[in-house]
N, C-alpha and C positions, 0 to 999 in steps of 0.2 A: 020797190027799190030796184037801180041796176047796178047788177052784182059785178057787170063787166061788156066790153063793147069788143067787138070782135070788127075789124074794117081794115082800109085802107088810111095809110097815113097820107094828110092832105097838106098840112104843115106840120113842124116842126116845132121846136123852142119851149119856152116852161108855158105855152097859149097854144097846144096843140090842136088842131084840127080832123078828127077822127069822120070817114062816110061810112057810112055802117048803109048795108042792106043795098040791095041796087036801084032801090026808089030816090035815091037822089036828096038824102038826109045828110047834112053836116051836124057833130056835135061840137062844141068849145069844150075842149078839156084844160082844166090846169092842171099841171107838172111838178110834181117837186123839181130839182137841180138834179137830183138822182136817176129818177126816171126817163128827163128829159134829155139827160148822159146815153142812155140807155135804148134812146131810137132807131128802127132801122131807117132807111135811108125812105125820101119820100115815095109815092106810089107803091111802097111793101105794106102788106099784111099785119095787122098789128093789135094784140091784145091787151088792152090798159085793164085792168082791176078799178072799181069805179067806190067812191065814196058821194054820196047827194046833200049837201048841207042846204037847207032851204031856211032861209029867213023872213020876217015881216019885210022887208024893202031887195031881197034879190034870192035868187037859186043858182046855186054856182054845184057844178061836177068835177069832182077831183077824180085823177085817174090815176095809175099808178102801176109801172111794168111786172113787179113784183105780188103776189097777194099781200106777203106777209108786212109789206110797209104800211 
């Protein structure tokens, strides 16, 4: 499970774009409206709280600035 991605924000918007680590890794996060309020500005520091919903037809990571949303 990840609990939470620690990076640079690479995009913005509720389809965030999170580099975590300096091997040159992007993650796709989605956003709630909330969270995605809640950004700093691009190329800052940024810890999303992560949720993993994995289905028979796709894997999607929800992030979230908050833990407790």
């Amino acid at each position: 499970m990840i609990a939470f991605l620690d990076g640079i924000l690479v995009a913005g918007g509720c389809e965030a774009v999170v580099a975590v680590g300096g091997g040159g890794i992007g993650l796709d996060v989605h956003l709630s409206a909330n969270s995605a309020g809640q950004l700093p500005v691009l190329g800052a520091k940024v810890r999303l709280w992560t949720h993993l919903s994995v289905r028979e037809d796709q894997w999607n990571l929800y992030g979230f600035i908050e833990e407790a949303e």
